[in-house]
LUMBA-145774 format. One record per residue (C-alpha): residue in one letter; x, y, z. Coordinates in steps of 0.5 Angstrom, whole numbers, plus 2048, in hexadecimal, padded with zeros to 3 digits. Last residue first. Layout:
aXYZ
...
END
This chain:
x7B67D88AE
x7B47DC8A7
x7B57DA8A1
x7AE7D889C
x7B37D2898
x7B97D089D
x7B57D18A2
x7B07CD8A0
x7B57C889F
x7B77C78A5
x7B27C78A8
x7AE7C28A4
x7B07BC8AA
x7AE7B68A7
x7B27B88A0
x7B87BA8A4
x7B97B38A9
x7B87AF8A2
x7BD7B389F
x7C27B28A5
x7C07AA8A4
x7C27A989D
x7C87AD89E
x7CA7A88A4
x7C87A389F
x7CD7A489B
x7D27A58A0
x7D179F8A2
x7CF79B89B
x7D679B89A
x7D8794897
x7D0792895
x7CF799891
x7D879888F
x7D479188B
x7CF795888
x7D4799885
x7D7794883
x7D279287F
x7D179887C
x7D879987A
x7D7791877
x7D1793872
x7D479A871
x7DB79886E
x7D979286A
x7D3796867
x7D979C865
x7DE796863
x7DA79285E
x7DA78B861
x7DD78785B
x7D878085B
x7D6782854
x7CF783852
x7C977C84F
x7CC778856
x7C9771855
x7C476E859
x7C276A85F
x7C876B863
x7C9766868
x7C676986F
x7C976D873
x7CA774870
x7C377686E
x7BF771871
x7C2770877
x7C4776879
x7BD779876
x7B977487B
x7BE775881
x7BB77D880
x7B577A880
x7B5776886
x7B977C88A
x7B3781889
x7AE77A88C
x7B377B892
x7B2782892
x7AB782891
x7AA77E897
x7AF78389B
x7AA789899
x7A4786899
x7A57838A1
x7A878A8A2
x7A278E89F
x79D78A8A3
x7A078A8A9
x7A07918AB
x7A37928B1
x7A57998B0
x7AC7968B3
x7AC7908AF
x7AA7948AA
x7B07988AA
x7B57938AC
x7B478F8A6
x7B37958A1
x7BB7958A4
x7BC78F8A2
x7B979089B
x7BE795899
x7C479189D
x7C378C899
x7C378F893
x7C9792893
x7CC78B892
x7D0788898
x7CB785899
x7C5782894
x7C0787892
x7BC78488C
x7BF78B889
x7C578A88A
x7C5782889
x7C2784881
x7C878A881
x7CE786883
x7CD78087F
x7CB784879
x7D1788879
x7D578087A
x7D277E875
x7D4784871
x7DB783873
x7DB77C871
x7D877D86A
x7D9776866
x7D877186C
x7D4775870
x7CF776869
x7CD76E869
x7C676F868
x7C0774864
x7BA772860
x7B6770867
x7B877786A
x7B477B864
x7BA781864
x7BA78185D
x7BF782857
x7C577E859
x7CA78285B
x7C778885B
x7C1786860
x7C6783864
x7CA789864
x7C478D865
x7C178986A
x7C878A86E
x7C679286E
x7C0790871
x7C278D876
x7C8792878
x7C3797878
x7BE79387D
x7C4793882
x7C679A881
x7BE79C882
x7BD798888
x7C379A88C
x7C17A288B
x7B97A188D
x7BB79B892
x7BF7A0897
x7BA7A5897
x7B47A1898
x7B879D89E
x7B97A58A1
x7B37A68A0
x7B17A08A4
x7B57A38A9
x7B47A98AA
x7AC7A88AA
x7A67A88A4
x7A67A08A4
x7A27A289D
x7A87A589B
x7AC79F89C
x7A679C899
x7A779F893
x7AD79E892
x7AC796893
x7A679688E
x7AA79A889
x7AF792889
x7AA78E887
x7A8795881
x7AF79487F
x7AE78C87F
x7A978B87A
x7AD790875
x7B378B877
x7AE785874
x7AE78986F
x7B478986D
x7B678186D
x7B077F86A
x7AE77986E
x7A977C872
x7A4779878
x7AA77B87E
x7AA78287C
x7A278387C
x7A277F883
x7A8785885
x7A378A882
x79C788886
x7A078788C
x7A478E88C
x79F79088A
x79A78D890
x79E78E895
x7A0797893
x798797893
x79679589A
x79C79889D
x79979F898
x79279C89B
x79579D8A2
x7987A38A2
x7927A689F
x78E7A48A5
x7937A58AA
x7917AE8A8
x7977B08A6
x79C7B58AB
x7A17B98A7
x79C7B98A1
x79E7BD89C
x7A47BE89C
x7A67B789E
x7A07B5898
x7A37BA893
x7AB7B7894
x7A97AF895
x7A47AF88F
x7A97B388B
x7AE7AF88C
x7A97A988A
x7A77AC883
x7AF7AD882
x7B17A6883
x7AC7A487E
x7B07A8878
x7B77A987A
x7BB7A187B
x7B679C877
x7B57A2872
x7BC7A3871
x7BE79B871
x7B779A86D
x7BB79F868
x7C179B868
x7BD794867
x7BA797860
x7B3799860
x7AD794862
x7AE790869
x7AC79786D
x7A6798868
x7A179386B
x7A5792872
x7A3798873
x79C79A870
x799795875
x79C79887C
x79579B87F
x794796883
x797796886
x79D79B886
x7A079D87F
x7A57A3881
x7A07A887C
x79A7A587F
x79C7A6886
x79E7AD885
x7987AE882
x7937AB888
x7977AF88D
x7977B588A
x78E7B388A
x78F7B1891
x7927B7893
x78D7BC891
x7887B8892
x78A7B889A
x78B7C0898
x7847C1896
x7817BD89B
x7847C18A1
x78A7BF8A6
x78A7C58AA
x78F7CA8A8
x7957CD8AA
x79A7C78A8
x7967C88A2
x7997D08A1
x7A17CE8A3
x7A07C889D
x79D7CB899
x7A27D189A
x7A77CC899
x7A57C8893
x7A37CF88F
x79C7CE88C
x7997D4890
x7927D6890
x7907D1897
x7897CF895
x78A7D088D
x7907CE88C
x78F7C7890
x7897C688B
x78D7C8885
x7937C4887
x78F7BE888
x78B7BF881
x7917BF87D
x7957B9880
x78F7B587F
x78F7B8878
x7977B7877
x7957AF879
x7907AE874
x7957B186F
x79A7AB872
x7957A6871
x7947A8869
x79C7A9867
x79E7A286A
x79879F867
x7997A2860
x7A27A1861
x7A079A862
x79C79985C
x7A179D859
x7A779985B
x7A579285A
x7A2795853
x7AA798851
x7AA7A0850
x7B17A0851
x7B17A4857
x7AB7A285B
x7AE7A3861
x7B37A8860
x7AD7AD85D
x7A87AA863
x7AD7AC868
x7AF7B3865
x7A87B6865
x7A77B386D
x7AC7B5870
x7AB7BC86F
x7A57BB870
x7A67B9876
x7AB7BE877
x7A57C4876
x7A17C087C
x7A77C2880
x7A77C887E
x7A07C9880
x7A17C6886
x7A77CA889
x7AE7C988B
x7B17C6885
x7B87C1886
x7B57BB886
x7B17BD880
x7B67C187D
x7BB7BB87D
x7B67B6879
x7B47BA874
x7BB7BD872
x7BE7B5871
x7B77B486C
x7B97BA86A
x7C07B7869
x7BD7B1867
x7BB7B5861
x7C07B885F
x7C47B185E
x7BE7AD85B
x7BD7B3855
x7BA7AE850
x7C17AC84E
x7C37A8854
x7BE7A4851
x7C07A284A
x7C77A284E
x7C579C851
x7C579C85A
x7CA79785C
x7D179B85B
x7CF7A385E
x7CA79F862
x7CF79D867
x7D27A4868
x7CB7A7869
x7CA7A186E
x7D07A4872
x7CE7AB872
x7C77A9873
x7CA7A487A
x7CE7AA87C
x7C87AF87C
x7C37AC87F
x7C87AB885
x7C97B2886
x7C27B4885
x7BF7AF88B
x7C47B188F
x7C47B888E
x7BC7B888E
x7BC7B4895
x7C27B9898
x7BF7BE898
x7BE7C4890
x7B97C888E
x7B77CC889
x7B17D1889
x7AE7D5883
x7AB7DB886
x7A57DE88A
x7A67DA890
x7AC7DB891
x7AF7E288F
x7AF7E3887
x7B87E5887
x7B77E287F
x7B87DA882
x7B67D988A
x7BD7D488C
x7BB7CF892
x7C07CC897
x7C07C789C
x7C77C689F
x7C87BF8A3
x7CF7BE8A1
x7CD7B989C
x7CA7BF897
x7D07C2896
x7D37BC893
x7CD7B9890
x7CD7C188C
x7D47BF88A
x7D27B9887
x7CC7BB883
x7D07C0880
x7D77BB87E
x7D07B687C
x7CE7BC877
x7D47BE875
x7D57B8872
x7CE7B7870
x7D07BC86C
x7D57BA869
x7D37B4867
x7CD7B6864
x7D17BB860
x7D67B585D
x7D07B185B
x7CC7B8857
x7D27B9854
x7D47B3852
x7CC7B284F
x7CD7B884C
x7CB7C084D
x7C47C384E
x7C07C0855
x7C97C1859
x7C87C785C
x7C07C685E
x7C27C0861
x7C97C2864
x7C57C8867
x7C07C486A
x7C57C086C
x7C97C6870
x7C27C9873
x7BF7C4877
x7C57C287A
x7C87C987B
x7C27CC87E
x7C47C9885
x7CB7CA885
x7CB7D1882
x7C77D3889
x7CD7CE88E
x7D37D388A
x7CE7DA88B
END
């Protein structure tokens, strides 16, 4: 009963503090997100510590038995993934209690990052299609609000381009569920997955795939797909983009790996190869972009859809340890990517921008946001002993071992050319002599001191105790390729 209420507790405790929270104060509001997001990282972290002795394990909410009910379920992969997106939102959300204007916390910012918080979770958790899509949406309506909060033109035309091809994606998605729907009568992934596994590979379900494949896709931004992302991403204030950096895509990319293993245990090598295809060409095409920007927050919205194009490929790999690789990458990149947005967000509070050229001079001044920098822009470049190293490496050796060489020589020049930009943002940023004054107080504000150096310790413990994390890594890739487990755990039975 204890390991069922974990499971629905992630998704109900911030609903509850959003919805509790709507009508009273700001105070209210802030002080209500916090707690939930408390009891939200306590559940999360209970829910890993069953998940990581190997169990797999489902709730059917109101008594409806699989397939017939709404399913959640919990392995290793999705408590990992929940687990470490709920630490970084807690931190985030601290930060943005001292940097985001009161004007805009008003506009019901907290509540909705709860939602946005509830989305994320229920999706890693859901157990079917149709309440995956309902996730989605979820997700959808509560980012574009905090996207365009505030109603600045930047924003809104980037909200409009964010908005436009994420519907696109909903009716790609839409059409893949109702053409799997109608050959196998079922949306249950489990049972989808037990029922194809029956079936000869037809047209129908093909399409099917491609089609879910096509919307995870243009939600995690893959080339060439990714034009909405570095559009928006860069617009709304740095807290946001942390939150967006570290839940938004990362989700597209775990739905692509949860339905693809699910639903393809063996893919045809033609799909394998244009998903290598497709995670080489995005992680150049986003690094290129990166390398091209001065602006220091959309050079970092460059580099989120650069670093997809490594989830990607682990997935597209499609063995335990290019899965593994993935899984590492997925918590390591979205700790590293949040310290650099927070510290763009002290810059940009500092002096008003975050143009590169018009910033220098700050490791004198700000030491310790130096040194945050520092370990996040290295982290991510994937230099030893940080967490990136290790992340990357073992990509290394997975592709090595599938002997695509393509997608290792693309991925070790993009992660040169990664280091190239992360100097640049070093060199220009804190390095240089200043090129302008400071137009606020050099005082660090405790909350947003508190959660830019506590994520990058936390990407420097990633580097510390990769071992273990990557053996949680590489027990959650060994249950996403053998799906017995997880059926079992969902329809019963031996």
């Amino acid at each position: 009963m204890i390991r069922e209420m974990l499971l629905v507790l992630p998704v109900l405790v911030p609903l509850a503090a959003a919805i509790l929270s709507v009508p009273g104060s700001l105070v209210l509001q802030r002080r209500a997100a916090m707690v939930g997001l408390t009891g939200h990282l306590v559940a999360s972290m209970l829910l890993l510590a069953v998940a990581a002795r190997g169990e797999v394990f489902a709730v059917q909410l109101a008594a409806w038995p699989a397939p017939f009910g709404i399913t959640f379920v919990a392995d290793t992969f999705s408590g990992l993934l929940l687990a470490s997106m709920s630490l970084i939102t807690w931190l985030v959300l601290l930060h943005s209690t001292a940097s985001i204007p009161e004007r805009l916390q008003r506009l019901t910012f907290f509540p909705l990052a709860m939602v946005l918080l509830a989305g994320v979770s229920g999706a890693l958790l859901t157990g079917d299609l149709f309440n995956l899509y309902v996730w989605f949406e979820v997700l959808l309506m509560a980012s574009f609000i905090l996207l365009t909060l505030g109603a600045e033109r930047p924003q809104l035309e980037g909200g409009l381009k964010y908005v436009a091809l994420n519907l696109i994606a909903s009716a790609f998605f839409l059409t893949g569920v109702g053409l799997l729907y109608g050959s196998t009568g079922t949306l249950n992934l489990a049972d989808l997955s037990r029922r194809t596994s029956e079936l000869p590979l037809s047209f129908p379900r093909i399409a099917a795939v491609l089609f879910l494949l096509l919307s995870f896709g243009i939600k995690a931004a893959v080339f060439p797909l990714f034009g909405w992302l570095p559009a928006s991403y860069h617009t709304p204030p740095a807290a946001i983009a942390a939150l967006f950096s570290a839940l938004l895509t990362k989700v597209g990319v775990y739905s692509m790996i949860r339905v693809g293993t699910l639903l393809l245990p063996q893919p045809p090598e033609a799909l394998t190869n244009a998903l290598l295809g497709v995670a080489g060409l995005t992680m150049v095409t986003g690094v290129l972009g990166a390398v091209a920007q001065t602006e220091m927050k959309r050079l970092l919205s460059f580099h989120i859809v650069s670093q997809i194009g490594y989830l990607v490929l682990g997935f597209a790999l499609y063995s335990v340890a290019g899965l593994t690789g993935a899984i590492y990458f997925f918590v390591h990149v979205s700790v590293a990517k949040a310290v650099l947005f927070l510290v763009a967000g002290e810059l940009e509070r500092q002096y008003r921008t975050t143009d590169l050229t018009e910033l220098g001079g700050s490791y004198r001044t700000s030491p310790t946001l130096a040194a945050a920098c520092f370990v996040g822009a290295m982290g991510l470049a994937g230099l030893p002993p940080l967490s990136g190293f290790f992340a990357k490496l073992q990509l290394v050796v997975a592709t090595l071992e599938r002997e695509a060489f393509f997608s290792l020589v693309a991925a070790l020049l993009v992660s040169m050319l990664t280091l190239f930009s992360m100097c640049k943002i070093w060199a220009e940023a804190f390095w240089k002599a200043p090129t302008s004054a400071r137009v606020a107080a050099e005082d660090w504000p405790p909350a947003m001191r508190f959660a830019t150096v506590g994520l990058a310790l936390l990407t420097l413990l990633l580097g510390t105790f990769a071992e273990p994390l990557m053996t949680l890594a590489q027990q959650a890739a060994e249950q996403l390729l053998d799906r017995q487990a997880y059926l079992q755990a969902v329809l019963g039975g031996p």
